[in-house]
Structure formats: C-alpha cells, structure tokens
N, C-alpha and C positions, 0 to 999 in steps of 0.2 A: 568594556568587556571585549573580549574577541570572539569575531562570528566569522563564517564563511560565507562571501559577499562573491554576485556576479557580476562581469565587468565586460560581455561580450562572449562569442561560440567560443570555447573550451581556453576562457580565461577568468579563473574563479583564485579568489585571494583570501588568506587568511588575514585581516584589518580588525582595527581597535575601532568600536562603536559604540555609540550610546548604551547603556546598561536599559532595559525596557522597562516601562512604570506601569500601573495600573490605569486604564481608561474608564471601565466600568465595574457596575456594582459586583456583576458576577466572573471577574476576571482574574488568575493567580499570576504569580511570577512563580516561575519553576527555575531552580536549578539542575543544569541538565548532567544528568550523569554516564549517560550513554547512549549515542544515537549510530545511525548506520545508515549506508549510502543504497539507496532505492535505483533498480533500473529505469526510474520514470527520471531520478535525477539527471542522467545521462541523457535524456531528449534535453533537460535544460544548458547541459552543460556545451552539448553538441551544435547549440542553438535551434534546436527544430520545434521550441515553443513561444509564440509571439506573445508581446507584453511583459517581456523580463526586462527591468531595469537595472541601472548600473547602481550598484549597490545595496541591489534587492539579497535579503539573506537566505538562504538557501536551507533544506530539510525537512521532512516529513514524520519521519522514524526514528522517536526520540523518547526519552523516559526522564523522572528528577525527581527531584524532591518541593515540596512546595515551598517557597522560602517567606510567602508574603499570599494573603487573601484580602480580596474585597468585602465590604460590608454586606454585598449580597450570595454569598457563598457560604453553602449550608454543608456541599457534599463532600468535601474534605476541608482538611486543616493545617495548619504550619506545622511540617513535619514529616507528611503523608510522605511516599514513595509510591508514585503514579507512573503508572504507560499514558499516554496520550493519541489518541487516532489520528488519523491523517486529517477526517472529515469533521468541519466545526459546524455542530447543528444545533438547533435552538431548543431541540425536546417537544416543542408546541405546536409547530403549525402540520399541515393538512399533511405532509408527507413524514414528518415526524413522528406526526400521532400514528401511523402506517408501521413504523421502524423502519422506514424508508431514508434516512439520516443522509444519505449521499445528496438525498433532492430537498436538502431544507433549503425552502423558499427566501430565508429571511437572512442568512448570514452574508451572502456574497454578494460584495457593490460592483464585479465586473459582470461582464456579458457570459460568461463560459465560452464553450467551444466550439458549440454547435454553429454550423455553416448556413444553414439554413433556420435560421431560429425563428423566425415568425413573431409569431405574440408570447411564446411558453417563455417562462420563468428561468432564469439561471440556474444550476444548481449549487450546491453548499461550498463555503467559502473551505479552503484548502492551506495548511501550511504551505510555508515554502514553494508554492508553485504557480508563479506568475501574477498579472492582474489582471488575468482571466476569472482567476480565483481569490480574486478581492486583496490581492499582492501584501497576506498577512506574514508579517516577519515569520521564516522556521524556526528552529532548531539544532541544526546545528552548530552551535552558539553557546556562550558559559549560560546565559542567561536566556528564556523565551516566557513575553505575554502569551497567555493562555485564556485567549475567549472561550464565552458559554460554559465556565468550570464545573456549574452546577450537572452538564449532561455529560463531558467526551468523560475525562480523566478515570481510570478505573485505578483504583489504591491497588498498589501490592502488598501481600502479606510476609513477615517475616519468614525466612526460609528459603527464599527464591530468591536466586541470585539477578541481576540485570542481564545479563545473559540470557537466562532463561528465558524472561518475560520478554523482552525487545520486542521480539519480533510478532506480537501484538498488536504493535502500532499499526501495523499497513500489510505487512508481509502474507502474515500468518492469515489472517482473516481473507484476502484475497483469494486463495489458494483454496480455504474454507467456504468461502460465498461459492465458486465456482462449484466444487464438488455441492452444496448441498442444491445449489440451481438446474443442477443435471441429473439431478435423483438418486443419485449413488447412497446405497443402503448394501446391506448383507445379501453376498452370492452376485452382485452385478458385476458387468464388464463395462472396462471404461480406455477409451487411448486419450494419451496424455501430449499433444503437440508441443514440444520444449522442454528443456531439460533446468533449464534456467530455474532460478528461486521461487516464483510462482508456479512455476512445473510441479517442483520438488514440496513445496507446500500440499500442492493439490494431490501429489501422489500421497504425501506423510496423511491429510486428510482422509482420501481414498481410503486407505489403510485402514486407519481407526474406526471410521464406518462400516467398514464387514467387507469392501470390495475384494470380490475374489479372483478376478484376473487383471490386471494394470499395463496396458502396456503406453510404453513411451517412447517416443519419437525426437529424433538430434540425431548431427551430425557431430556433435565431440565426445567420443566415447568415455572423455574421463565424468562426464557429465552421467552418461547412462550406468560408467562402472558401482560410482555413489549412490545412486539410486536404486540400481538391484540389491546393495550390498545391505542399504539403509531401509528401505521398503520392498523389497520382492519384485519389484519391477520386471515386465519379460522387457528389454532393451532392442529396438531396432534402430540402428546406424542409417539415413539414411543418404549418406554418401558411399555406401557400399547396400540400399537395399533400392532398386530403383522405382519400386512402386508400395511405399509403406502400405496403405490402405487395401492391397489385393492381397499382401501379405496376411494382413489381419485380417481376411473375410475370410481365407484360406483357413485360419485356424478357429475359424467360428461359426463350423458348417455352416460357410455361404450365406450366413446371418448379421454379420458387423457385430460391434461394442452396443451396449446399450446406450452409451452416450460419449461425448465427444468434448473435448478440453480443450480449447486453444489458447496456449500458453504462451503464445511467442509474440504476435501485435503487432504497436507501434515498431519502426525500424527494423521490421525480419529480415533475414538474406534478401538481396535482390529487390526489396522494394525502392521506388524512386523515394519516398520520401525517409 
C-alpha cells in the first residue's frame, strides 16, 4: 500500500509499504477514506518531536471503512464506516473507567513526554505520533491497524458525508474539550488565544453552547475575517492592537472573560522551541 512515511525534519515521502495485518483479537483493518493533516503533524514534520523514526507512518485524523475484524471485535463490523480518535485506550483501566481515555494506562509501550516523569504511568498510545506514543502506524495510508476496536471507532451513519464527520477524529473534540474545561455555558464570555483550527473549533463550540460574547485573538486577519463571518467572533488583530487583554477588560467593565482559551501552544510566534 502507499503510506506517508518520515525520513527526517521536513522530509516525509509518499512509499509503498507493507499492507497492515491483524495482531490482536480486538484489532480492524480500516480502509481509509479520508484523513487530514493536524497542526501537531507539523512539530513532526518540522522535527521538533523526539523518537520519530525513519519510516515511521505518519497521521492522526483519519476515517474508513472496516475492511477486516478480529475474532474479538463485537463493536463494529466489515463494512462499518468509522471516524477513529487520535487516542487508543483500552476502555478498562483506572483512567478509563474515569473517561479519562487520554491517560489509558495500558496502551502505550513508550515513556510519553513528560520531562520530569518520576514513577507516574505514560499516557495512551497515539496514532502516528512517535515512539513516545508507542510508535503505532497512522493513517495516513490506503490501509491502517486499528487497535482496541472494541472502544476508539465510532460508526457513521448513512447520510453524512466524510467531510462532515472527519473532524471528529482529533480536531473537533479538542476545541470541544477546551470549551467544556472552561465552563462555557449560556450568556458567558470567553477569549479565544488563536485563530488556527483549534481556535476555530473552540470558538464553533463556544457557539453552540450559548456563549454570548467570543472574542479572539491573531495576528492574520483572514483568520479572524472567517471566524466572525462563521461564529460571531468580536476579532482583535493583534499586530495592530498592542495590548489584547486591556482591550478586552476595557470592554467588560474592568471584569475580564469568564474564561480564557489558549489556542496557539506548541511552536507559537517567538517561541525558542
């Protein structure tokens, strides 16, 4: 099959590789029908994430069709049309049982990321994203193993196109974690730090939860143009506003947002790394 394989900082190749098998009982082969390039792909591609190797395949944010089930695979079947999440978790253990899926204990055989890790557990093994993250084949690829089937794969129903659905995988829910982490309900005020696709997630979220004032912060206006145009966003520039956050108290008798987004992270302007 052909995948997208890394080969060192910003040299990624499309190559003919192995077709992926089944390992275990609860495992599919997906055919993948539509996947999409994640800002997180780019630390990999930039090389500013340690333990990629050459030939490792690349993607997070992916969809298919099941083409093949293990004998321990109850929750779909050959045929389905599935989104798949970024995070592979086992369903069972201590932080699973939580819905805490990010820190399943049991999937990931690298260290994670943490610098300081002490005695605490790795968290959950990761498509496509190094062997930090247990270095499992992605996605972006005709073909992708698909550990733990029984929990991540969520079926699509007829009617919705892959488009629709995609951004499921990683995107959408990111944008959704952070708004419902910050408490955003009806009538609240919220600034949104980035305009970028997790911005834009978290403002579309914002939204549908009742937030009544959104503002968001960037310095590329065609970013903040989309954003008002698509959610109501009040837009501040800030390469023409020199102090976002005085702006914004200024407009909320001297009280702030109720909560605060930061959307921008790894590799923002100006950071050394």
């Amino acid at each position: 099959m052909k995948a997208l394989t890394y080969h060192g900082a910003r040299d990624v190749r499309v190559e003919e590789v192995p077709d992926p098998i089944l390992v275990q009982p609860d495992d599919i082969i997906l055919k993948v029908t539509a996947t999409a390039i994640c800002g997180s792909d780019l630390h990999l591609y930039r090389g500013k994430i340690p333990q990629v190797h050459d030939g490792d395949i690349l993607g997070h944010e992916f969809m298919g069709i099941v083409q093949e089930t293990g004998s321990g695979v109850t929750a779909v079947r050959k045929g389905d049309r599935v989104v798949v999440p970024f995070v592979i978790a086992c369903g069972e253990c201590f932080h699973c049982r939580l819905a805490e899926f990010s820190a399943c204990e049991t999937t990931n055989t690298g260290k994670g990321a943490a610098m300081n890790q002490k005695g605490i557990r790795p968290p959950a093994a990761l498509f496509g994203y190094s062997h930090l993250y247990g270095g499992i084949p992605g996605g972006q690829a005709e073909y992708v193993r698909v550990p733990q089937a029984n929990v991540g794969p969520l079926v699509i129903p007829d009617g919705l196109s892959d488009e629709q659905v995609l951004f499921l995988s990683d995107i959408l829910p990111t944008g959704y974690q952070a708004v419902i982490n910050a408490g955003i309900g009806p009538g609240s005020t919220v600034a949104i730090f980035g305009a970028g696709p997790v911005g834009l997630m978290s403002a579309a979220c914002a939204r549908m939860l009742g937030a009544e004032i959104i503002y968001m912060v960037d310095e590329l206006q065609y970013r903040l143009d989309f954003a008002r145009e698509a959610y109501g966003i009040v837009p501040i520039n800030m390469s023409q506003v020199d102090d976002p956050a005085e702006l914004i108290i200024s407009q909320t008798q001297g009280r702030g947002v109720d909560a605060s987004i930061d959307a921008v992270g790894f590799e923002a302007k100006g950071s050394t790394t």
